[in-house]
PyMOL Python script that loads the backbone (N, CA, C, O; Angstrom):
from pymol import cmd

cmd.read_pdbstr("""\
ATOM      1  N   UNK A   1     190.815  16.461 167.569  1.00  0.00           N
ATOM      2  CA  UNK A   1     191.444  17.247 168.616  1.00  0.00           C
ATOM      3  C   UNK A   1     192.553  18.129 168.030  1.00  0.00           C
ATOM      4  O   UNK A   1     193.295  18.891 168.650  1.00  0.00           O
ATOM      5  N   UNK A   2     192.522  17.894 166.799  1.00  0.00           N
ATOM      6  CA  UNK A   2     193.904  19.117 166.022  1.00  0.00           C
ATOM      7  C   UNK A   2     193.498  20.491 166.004  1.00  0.00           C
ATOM      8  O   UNK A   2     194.328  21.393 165.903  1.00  0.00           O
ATOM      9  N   UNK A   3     192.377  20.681 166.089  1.00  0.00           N
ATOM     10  CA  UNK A   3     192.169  22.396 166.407  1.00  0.00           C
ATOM     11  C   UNK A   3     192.570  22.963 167.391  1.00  0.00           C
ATOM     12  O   UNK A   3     193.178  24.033 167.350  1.00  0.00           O
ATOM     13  N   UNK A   4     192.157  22.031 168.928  1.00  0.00           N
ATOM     14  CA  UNK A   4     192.310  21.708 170.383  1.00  0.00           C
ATOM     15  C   UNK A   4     194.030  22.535 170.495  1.00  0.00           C
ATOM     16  O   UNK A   4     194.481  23.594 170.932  1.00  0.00           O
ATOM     17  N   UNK A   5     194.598  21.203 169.756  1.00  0.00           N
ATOM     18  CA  UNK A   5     196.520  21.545 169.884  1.00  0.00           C
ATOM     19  C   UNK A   5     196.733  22.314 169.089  1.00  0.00           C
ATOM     20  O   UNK A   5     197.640  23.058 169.462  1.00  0.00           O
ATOM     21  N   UNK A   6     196.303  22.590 167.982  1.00  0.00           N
ATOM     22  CA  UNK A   6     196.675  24.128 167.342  1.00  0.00           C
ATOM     23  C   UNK A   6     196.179  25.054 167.967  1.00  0.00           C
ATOM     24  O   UNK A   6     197.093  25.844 168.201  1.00  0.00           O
ATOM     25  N   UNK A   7     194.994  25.514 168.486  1.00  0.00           N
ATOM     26  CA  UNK A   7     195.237  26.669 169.287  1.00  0.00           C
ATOM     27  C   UNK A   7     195.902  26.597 170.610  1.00  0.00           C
ATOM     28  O   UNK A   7     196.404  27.681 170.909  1.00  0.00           O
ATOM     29  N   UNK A   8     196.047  25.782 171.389  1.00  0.00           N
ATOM     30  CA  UNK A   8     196.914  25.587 172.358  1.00  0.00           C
ATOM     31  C   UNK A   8     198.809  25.851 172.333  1.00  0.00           C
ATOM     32  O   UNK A   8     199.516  26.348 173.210  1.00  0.00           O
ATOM     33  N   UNK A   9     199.188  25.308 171.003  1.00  0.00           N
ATOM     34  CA  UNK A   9     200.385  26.086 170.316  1.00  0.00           C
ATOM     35  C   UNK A   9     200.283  27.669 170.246  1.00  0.00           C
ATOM     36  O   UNK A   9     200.872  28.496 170.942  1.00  0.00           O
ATOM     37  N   UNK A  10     199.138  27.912 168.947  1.00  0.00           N
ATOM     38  CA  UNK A  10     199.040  29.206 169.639  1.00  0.00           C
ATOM     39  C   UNK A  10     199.356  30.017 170.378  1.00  0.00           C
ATOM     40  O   UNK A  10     200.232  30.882 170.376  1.00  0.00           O
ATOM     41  N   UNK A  11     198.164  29.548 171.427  1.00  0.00           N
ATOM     42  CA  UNK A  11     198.671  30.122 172.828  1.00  0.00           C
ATOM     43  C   UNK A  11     199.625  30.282 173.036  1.00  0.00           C
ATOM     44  O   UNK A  11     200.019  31.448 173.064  1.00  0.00           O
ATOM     45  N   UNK A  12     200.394  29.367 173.257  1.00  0.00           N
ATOM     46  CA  UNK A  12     201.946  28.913 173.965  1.00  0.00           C
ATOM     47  C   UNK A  12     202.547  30.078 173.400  1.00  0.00           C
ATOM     48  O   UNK A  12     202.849  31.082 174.045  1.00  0.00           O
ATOM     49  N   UNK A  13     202.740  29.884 171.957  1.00  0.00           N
ATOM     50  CA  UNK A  13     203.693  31.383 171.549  1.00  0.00           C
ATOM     51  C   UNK A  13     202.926  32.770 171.955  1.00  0.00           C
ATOM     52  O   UNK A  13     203.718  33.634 171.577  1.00  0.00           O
ATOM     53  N   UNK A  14     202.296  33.139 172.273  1.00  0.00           N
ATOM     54  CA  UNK A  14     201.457  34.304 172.341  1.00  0.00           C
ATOM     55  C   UNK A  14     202.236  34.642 173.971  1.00  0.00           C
ATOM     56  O   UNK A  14     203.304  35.215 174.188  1.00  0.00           O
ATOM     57  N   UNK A  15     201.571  34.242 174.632  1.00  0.00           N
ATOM     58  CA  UNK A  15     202.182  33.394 176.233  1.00  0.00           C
ATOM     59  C   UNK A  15     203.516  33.794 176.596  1.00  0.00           C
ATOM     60  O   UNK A  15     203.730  34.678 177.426  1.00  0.00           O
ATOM     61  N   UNK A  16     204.640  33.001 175.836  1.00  0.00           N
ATOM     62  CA  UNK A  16     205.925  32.516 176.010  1.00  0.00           C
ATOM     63  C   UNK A  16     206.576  34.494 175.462  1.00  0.00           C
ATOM     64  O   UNK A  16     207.715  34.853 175.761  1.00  0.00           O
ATOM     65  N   UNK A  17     205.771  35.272 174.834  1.00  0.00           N
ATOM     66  CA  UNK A  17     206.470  36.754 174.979  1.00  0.00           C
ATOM     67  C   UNK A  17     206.069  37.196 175.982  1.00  0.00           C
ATOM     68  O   UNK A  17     206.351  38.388 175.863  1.00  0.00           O
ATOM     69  N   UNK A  18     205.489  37.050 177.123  1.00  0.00           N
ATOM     70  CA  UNK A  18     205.389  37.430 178.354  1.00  0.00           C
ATOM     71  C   UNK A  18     205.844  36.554 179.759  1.00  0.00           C
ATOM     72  O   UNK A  18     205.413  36.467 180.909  1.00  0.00           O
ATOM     73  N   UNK A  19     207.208  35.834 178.813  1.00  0.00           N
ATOM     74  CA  UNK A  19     207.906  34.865 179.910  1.00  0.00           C
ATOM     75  C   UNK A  19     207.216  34.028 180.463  1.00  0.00           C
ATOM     76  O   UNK A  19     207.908  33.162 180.999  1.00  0.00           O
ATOM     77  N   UNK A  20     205.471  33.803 180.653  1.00  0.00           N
ATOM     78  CA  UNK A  20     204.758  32.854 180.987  1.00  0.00           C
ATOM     79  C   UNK A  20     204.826  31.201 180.483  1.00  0.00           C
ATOM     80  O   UNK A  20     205.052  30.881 179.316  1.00  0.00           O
ATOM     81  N   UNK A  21     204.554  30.100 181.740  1.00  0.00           N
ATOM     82  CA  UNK A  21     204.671  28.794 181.316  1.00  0.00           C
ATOM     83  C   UNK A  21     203.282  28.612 179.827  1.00  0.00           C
ATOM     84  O   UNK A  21     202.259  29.275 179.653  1.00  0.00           O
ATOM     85  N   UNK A  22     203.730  27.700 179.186  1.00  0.00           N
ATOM     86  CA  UNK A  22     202.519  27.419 177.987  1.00  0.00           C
ATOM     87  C   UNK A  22     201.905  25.939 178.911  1.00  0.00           C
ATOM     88  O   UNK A  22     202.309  25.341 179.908  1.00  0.00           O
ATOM     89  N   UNK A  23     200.654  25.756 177.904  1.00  0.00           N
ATOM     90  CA  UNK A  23     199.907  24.414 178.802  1.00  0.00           C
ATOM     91  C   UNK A  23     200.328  23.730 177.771  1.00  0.00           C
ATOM     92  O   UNK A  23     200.497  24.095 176.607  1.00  0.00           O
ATOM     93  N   UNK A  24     200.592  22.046 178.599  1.00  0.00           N
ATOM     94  CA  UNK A  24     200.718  20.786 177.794  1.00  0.00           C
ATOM     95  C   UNK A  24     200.042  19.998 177.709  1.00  0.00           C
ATOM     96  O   UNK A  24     199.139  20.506 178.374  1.00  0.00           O
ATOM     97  N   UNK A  25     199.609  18.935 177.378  1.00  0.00           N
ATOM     98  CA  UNK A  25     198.695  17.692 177.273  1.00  0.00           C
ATOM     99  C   UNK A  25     199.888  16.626 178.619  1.00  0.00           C
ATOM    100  O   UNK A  25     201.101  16.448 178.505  1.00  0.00           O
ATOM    101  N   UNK A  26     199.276  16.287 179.379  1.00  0.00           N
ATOM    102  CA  UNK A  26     198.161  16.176 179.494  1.00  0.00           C
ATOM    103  C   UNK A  26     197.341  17.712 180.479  1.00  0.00           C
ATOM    104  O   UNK A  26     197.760  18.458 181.364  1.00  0.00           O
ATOM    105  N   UNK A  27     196.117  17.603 179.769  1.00  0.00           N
ATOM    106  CA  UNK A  27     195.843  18.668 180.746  1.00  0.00           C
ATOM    107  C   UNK A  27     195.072  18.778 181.997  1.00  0.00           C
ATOM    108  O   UNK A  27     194.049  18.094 182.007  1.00  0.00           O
ATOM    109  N   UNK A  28     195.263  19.329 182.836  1.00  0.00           N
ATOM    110  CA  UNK A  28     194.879  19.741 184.300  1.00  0.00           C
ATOM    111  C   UNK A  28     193.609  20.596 184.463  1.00  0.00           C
ATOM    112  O   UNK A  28     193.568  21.625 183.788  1.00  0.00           O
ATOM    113  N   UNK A  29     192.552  20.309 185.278  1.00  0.00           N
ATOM    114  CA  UNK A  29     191.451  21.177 185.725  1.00  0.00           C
ATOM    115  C   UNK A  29     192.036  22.629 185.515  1.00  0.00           C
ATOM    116  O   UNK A  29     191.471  23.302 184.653  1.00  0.00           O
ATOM    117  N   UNK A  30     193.157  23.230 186.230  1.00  0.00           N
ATOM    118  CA  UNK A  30     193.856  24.336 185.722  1.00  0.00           C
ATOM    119  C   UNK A  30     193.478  24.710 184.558  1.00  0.00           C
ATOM    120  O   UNK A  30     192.507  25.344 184.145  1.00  0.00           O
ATOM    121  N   UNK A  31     194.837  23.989 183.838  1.00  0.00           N
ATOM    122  CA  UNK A  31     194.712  24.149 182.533  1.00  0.00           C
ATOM    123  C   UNK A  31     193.692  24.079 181.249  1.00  0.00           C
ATOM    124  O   UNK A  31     193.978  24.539 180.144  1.00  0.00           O
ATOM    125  N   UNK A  32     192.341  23.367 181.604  1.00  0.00           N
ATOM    126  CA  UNK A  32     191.169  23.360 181.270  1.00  0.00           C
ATOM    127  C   UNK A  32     190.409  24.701 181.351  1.00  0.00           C
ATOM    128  O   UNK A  32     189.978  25.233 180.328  1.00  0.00           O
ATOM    129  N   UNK A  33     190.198  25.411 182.957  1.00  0.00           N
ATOM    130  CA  UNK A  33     189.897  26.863 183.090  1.00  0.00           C
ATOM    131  C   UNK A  33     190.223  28.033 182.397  1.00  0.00           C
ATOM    132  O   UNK A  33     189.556  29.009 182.053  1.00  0.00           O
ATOM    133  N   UNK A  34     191.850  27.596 182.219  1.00  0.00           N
ATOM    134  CA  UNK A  34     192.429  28.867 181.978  1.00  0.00           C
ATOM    135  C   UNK A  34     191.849  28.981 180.647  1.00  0.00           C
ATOM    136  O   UNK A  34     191.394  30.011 180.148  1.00  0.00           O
ATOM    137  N   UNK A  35     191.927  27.437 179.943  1.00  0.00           N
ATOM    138  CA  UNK A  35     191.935  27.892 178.146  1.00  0.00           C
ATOM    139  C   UNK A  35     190.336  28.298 178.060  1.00  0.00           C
ATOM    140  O   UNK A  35     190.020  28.997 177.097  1.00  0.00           O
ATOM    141  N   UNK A  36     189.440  27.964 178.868  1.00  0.00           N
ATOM    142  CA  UNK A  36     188.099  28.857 178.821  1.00  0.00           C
ATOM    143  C   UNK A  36     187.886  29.881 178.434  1.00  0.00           C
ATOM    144  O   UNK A  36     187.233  30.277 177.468  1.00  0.00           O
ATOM    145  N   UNK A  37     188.837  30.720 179.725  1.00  0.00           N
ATOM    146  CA  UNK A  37     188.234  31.881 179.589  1.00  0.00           C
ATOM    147  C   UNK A  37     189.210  32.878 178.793  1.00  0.00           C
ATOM    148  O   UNK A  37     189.049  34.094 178.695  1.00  0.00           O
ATOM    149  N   UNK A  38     190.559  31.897 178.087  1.00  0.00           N
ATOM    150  CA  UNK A  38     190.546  32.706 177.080  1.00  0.00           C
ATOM    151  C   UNK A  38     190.472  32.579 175.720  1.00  0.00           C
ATOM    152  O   UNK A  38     191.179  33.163 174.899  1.00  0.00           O
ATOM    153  N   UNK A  39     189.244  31.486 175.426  1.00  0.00           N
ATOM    154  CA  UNK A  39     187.961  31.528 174.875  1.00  0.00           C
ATOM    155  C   UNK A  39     187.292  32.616 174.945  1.00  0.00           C
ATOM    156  O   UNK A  39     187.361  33.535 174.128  1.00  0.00           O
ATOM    157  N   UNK A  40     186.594  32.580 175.941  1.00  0.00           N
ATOM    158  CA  UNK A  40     185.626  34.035 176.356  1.00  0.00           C
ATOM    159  C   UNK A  40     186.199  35.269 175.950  1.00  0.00           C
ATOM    160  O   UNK A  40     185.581  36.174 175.389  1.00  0.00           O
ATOM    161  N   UNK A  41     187.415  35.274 176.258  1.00  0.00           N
ATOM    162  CA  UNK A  41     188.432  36.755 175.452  1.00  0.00           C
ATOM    163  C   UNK A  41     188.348  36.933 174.223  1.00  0.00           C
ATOM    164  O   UNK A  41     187.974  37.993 173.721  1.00  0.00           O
ATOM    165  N   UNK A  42     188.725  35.801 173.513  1.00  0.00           N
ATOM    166  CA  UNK A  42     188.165  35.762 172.782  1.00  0.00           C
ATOM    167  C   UNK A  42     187.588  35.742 171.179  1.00  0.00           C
ATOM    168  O   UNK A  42     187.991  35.998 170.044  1.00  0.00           O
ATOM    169  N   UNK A  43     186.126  35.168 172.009  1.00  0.00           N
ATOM    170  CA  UNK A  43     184.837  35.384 171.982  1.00  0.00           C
ATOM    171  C   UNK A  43     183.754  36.227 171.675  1.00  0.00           C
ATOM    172  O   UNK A  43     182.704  36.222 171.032  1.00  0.00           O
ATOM    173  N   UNK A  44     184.848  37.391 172.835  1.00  0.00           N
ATOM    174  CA  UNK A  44     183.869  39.205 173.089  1.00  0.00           C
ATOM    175  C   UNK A  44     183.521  39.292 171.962  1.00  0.00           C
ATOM    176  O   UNK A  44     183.970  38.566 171.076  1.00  0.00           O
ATOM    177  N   UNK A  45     182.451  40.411 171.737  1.00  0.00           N
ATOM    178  CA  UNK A  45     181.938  40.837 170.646  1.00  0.00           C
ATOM    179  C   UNK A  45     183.956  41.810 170.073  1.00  0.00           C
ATOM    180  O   UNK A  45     184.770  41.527 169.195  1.00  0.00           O
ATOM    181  N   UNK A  46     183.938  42.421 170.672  1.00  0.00           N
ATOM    182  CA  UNK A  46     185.028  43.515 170.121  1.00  0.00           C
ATOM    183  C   UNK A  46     186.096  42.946 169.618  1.00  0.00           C
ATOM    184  O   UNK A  46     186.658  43.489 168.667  1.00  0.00           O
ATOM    185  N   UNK A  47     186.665  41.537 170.252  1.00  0.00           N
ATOM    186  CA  UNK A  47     188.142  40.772 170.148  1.00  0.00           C
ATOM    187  C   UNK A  47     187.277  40.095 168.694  1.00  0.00           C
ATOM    188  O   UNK A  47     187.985  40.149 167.689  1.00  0.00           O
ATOM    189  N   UNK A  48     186.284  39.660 168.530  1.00  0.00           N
ATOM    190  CA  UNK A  48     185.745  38.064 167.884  1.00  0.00           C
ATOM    191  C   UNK A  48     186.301  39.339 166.501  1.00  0.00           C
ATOM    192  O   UNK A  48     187.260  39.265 165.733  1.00  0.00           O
ATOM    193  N   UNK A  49     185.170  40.490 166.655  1.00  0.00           N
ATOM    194  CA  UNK A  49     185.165  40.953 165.338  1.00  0.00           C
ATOM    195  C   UNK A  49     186.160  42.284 164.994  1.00  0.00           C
ATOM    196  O   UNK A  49     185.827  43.053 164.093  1.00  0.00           O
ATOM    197  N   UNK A  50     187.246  42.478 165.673  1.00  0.00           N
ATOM    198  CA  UNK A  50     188.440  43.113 165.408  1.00  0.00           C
ATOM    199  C   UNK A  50     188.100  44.379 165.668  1.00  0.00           C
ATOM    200  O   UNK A  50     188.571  45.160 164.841  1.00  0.00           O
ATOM    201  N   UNK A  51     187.181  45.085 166.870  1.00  0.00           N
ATOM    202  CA  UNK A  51     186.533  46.135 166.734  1.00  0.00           C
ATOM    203  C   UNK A  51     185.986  46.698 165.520  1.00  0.00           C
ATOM    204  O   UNK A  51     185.878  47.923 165.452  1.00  0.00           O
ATOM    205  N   UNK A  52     185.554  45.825 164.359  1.00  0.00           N
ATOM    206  CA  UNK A  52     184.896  46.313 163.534  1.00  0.00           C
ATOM    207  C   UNK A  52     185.857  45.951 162.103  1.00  0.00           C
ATOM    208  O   UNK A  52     185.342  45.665 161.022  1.00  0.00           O
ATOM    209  N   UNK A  53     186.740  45.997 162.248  1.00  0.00           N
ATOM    210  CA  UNK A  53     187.566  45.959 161.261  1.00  0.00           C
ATOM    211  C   UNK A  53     187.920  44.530 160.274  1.00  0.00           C
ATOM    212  O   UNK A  53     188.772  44.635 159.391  1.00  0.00           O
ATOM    213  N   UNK A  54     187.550  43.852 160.391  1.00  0.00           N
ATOM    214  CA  UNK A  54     187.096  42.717 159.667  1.00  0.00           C
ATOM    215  C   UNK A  54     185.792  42.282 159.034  1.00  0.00           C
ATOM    216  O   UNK A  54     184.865  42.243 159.843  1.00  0.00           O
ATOM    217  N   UNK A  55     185.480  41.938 157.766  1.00  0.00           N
ATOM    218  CA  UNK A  55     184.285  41.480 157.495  1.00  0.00           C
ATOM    219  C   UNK A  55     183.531  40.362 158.361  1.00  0.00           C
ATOM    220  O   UNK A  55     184.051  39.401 158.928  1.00  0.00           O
ATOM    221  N   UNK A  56     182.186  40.718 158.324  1.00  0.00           N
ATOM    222  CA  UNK A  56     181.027  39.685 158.949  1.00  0.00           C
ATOM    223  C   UNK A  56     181.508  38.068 158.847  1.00  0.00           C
ATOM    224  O   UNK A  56     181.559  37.130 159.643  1.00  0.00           O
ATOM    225  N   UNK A  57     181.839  38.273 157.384  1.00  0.00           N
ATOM    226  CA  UNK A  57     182.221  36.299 156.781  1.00  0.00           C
ATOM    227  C   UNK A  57     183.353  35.899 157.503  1.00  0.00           C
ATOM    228  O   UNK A  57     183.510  34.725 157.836  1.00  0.00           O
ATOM    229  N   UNK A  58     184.416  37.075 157.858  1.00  0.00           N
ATOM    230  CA  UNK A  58     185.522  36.302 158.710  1.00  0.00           C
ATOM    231  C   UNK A  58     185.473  35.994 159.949  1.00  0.00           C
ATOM    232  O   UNK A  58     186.035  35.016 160.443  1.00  0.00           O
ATOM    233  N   UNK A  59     184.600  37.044 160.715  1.00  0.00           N
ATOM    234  CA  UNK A  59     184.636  36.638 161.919  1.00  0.00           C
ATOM    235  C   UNK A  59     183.556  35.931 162.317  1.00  0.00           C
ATOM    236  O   UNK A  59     183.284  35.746 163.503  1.00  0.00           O
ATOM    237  N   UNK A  60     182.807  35.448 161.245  1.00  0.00           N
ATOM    238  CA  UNK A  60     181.924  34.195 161.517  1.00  0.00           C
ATOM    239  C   UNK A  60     182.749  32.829 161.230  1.00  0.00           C
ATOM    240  O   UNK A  60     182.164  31.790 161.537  1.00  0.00           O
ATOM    241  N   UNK A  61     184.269  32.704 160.580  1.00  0.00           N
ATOM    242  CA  UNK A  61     184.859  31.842 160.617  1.00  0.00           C
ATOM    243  C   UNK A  61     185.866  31.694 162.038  1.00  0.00           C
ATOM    244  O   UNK A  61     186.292  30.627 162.481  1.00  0.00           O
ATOM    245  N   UNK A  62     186.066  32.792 162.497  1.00  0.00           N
ATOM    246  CA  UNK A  62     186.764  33.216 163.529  1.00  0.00           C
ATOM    247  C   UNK A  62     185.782  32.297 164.364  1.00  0.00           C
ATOM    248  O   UNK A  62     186.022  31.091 164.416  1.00  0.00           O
ATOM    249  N   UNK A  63     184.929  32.708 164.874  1.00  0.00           N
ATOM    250  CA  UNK A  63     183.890  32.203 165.731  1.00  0.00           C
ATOM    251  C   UNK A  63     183.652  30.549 165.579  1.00  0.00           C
ATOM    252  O   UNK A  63     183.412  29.788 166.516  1.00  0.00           O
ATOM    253  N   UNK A  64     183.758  30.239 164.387  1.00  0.00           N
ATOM    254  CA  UNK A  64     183.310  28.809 163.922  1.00  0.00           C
ATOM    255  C   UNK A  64     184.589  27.556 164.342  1.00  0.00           C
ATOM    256  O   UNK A  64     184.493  26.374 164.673  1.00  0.00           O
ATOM    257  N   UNK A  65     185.801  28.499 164.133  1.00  0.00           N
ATOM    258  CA  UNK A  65     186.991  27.963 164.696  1.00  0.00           C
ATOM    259  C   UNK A  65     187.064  27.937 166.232  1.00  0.00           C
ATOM    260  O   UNK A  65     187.179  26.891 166.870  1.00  0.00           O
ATOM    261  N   UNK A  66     187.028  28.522 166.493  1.00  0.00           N
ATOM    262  CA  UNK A  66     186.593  28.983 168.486  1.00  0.00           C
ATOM    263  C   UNK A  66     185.777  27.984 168.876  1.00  0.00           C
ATOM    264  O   UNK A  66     186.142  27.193 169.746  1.00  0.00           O
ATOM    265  N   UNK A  67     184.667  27.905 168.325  1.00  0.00           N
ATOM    266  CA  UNK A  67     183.319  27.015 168.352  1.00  0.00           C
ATOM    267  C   UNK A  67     184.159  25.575 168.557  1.00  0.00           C
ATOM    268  O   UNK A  67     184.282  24.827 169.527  1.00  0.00           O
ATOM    269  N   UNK A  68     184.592  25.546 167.416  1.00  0.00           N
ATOM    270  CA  UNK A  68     185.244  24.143 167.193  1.00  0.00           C
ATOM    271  C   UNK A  68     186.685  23.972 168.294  1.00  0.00           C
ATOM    272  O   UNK A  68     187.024  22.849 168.666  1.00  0.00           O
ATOM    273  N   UNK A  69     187.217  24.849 168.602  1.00  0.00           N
ATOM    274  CA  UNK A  69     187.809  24.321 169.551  1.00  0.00           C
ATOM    275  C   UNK A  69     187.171  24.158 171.137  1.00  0.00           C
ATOM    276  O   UNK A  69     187.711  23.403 171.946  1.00  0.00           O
ATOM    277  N   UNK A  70     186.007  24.928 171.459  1.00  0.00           N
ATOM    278  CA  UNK A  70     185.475  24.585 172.731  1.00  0.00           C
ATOM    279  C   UNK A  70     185.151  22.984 172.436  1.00  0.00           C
ATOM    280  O   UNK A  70     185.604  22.094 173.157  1.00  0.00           O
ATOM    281  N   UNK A  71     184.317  22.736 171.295  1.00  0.00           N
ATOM    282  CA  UNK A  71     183.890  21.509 171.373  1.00  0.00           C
ATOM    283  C   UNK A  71     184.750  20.663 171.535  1.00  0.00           C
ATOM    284  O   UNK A  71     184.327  19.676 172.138  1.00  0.00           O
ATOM    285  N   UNK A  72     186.028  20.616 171.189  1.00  0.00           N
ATOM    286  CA  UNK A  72     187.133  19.343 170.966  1.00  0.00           C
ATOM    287  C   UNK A  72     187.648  19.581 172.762  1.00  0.00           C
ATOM    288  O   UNK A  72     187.865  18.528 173.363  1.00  0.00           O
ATOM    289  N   UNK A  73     187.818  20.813 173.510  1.00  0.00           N
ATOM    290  CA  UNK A  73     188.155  20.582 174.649  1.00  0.00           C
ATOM    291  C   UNK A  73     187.235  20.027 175.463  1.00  0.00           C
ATOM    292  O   UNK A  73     187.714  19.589 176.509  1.00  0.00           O
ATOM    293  N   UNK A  74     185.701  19.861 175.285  1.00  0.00           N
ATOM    294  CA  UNK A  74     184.675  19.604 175.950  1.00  0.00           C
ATOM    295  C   UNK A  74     185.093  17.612 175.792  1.00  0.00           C
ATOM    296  O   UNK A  74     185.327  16.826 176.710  1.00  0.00           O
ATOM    297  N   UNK A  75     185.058  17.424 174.727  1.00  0.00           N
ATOM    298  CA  UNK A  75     185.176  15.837 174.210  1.00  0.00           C
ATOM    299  C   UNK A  75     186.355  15.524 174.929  1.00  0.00           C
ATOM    300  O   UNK A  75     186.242  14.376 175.360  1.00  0.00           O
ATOM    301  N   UNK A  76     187.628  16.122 175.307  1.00  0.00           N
ATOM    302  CA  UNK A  76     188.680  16.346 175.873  1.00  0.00           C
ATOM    303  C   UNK A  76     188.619  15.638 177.485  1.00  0.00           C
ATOM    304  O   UNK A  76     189.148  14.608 177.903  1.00  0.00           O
ATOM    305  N   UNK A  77     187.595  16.825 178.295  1.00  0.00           N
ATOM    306  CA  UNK A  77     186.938  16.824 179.383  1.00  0.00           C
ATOM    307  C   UNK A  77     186.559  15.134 179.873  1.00  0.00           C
ATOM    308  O   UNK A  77     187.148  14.367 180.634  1.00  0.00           O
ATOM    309  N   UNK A  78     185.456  15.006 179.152  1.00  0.00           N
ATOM    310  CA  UNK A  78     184.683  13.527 178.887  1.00  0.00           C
ATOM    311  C   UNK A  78     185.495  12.830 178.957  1.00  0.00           C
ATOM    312  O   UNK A  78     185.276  11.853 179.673  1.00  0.00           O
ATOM    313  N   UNK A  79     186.862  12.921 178.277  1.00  0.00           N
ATOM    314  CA  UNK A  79     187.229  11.692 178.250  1.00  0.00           C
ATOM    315  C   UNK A  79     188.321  11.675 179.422  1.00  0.00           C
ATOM    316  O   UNK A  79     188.614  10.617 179.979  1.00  0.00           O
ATOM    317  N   UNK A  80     188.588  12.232 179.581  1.00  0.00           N
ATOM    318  CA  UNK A  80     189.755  12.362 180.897  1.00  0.00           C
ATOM    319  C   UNK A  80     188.933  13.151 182.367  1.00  0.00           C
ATOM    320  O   UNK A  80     189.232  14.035 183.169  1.00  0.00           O
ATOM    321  N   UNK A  81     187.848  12.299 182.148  1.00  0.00           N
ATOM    322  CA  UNK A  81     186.767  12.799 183.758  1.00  0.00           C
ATOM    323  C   UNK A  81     186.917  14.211 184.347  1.00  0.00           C
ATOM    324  O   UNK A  81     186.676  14.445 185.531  1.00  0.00           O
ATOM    325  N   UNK A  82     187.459  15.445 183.184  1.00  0.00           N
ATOM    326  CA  UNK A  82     187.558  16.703 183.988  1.00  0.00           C
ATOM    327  C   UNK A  82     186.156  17.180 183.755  1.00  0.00           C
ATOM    328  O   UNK A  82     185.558  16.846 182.732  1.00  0.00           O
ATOM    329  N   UNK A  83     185.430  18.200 184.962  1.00  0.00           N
ATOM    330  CA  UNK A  83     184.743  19.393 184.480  1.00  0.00           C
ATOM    331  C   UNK A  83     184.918  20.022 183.881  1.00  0.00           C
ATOM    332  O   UNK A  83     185.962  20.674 183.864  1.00  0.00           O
ATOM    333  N   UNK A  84     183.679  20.180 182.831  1.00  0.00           N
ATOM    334  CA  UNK A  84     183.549  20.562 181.172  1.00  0.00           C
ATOM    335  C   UNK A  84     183.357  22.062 181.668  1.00  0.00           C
ATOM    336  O   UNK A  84     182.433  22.285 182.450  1.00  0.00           O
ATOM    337  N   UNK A  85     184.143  23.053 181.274  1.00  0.00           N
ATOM    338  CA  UNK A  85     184.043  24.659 181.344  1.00  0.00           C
ATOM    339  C   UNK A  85     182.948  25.688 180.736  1.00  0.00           C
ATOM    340  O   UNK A  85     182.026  25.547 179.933  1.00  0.00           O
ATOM    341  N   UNK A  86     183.171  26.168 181.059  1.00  0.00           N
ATOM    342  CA  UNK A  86     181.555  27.338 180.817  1.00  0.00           C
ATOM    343  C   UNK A  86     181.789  27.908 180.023  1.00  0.00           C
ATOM    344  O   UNK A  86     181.890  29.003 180.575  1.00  0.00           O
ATOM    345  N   UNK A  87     182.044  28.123 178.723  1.00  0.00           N
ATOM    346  CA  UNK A  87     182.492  29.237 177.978  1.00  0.00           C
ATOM    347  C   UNK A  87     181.244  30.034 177.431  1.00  0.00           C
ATOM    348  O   UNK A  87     180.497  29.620 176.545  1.00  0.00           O
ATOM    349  N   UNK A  88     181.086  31.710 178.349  1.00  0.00           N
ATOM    350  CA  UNK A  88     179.657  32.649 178.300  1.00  0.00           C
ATOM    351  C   UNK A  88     179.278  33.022 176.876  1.00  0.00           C
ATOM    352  O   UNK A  88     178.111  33.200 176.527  1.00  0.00           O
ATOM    353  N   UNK A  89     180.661  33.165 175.826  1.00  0.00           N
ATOM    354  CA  UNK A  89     180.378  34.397 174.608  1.00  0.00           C
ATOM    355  C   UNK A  89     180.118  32.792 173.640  1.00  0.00           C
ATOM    356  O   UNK A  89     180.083  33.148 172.462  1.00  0.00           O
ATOM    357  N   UNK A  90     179.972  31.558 173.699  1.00  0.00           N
ATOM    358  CA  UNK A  90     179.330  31.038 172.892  1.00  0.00           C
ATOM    359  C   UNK A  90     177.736  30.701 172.781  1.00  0.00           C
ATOM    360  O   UNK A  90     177.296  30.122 171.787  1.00  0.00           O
TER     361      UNK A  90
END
""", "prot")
cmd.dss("prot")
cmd.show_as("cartoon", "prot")
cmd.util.cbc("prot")
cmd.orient("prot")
């Protein structure tokens, strides 16, 4: 689940320059949604691969990291009886 809370840190600082609350553990159906869909953000073809500006090999690690954090929030889900989220661009 350390990918899970590292991008969730992430977030938080990304977040916290637009005065917005960050999500904590434990987490909430809310807070499950939100980090979905910005997964799906992303995800996009344009965000994943920097509109172009990054090589193929990175943003197939980009993606592989993403990957790996849907999965650790899904195992997340399971274990704390929330509905597991839809994420479209995987």
């Amino acid at each position: 689940m350390q990918t899970l809370k590292q991008f969730i840190q992430d977030n938080n600082r990304w977040i916290a320059l637009f005065n917005k609350q960050g999500i904590t553990f434990p987490l909430t159906q809310s807070d499950v949604d939100d980090l979905a869909r910005t997964l799906d953000g992303k995800l996009s073809p344009e965000n994943l691969h920097c509109d172009g500006e990054i090589s193929v090999a990175e943003a197939n690690r980009k993606y592989n990291k993403l990957a790996r954090v849907y999965r650790e929030l899904c195992e997340y889900c399971d274990s704390k009886n929330l509905n597991t989220p839809t994420v479209y661009e995987l």
